[in-house]
Phi, psi and omega in degrees: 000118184270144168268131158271163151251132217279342178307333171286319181274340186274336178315283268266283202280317174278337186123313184089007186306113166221132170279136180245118187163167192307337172120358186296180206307292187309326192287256193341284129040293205290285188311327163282331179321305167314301188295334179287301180309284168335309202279342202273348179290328208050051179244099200262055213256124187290062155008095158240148183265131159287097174280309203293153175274317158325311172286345178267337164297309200318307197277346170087023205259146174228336181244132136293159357260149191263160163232109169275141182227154187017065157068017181231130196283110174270341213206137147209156165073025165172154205287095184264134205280178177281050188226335192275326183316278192325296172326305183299301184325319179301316172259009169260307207266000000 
């Protein structure tokens, strides 16, 4: 039985998608916007939101809510509606 790194296998098959922010109203926004976008995509990409704050330092994001796609911060400091979502997704993912 061979070991993975499961962080290697979640790029190469999810996508990696993450909202980064408190969970407040623009975060919630972001992440649906994200999900509409993806689903209107035929993109079967997982959404996870980040809440610790530590961990969203971690990306170097000081304004929410940010959105990261494969570990690279695309979005910060506003609500992107769903057409800028797609757009981004297309060309990251």
């Amino acid at each position: 039985m061979g070991l993975f790194n499961k962080k290697e296998a979640v790029n190469e098959t999810s996508g990696n998608v993450k909202v980064l922010g408190s969970g407040c109203k623009k975060c919630r926004e972001l992440e649906q916007s994200v999900q509409i976008a993806l689903g209107d995509l035929d993109m079967n990409e997982t959404v996870n939101h980040v809440t610790d704050m530590a961990e969203i330092a971690k990306y170097g994001v000081m304004s929410t809510p940010a959105l990261v796609v494969n570990e690279e911060v695309v979005s910060y400091g506003k609500v992107l509606n769903v057409e800028e979502a797609k757009a981004i997704l297309q060309e990251k993912l």
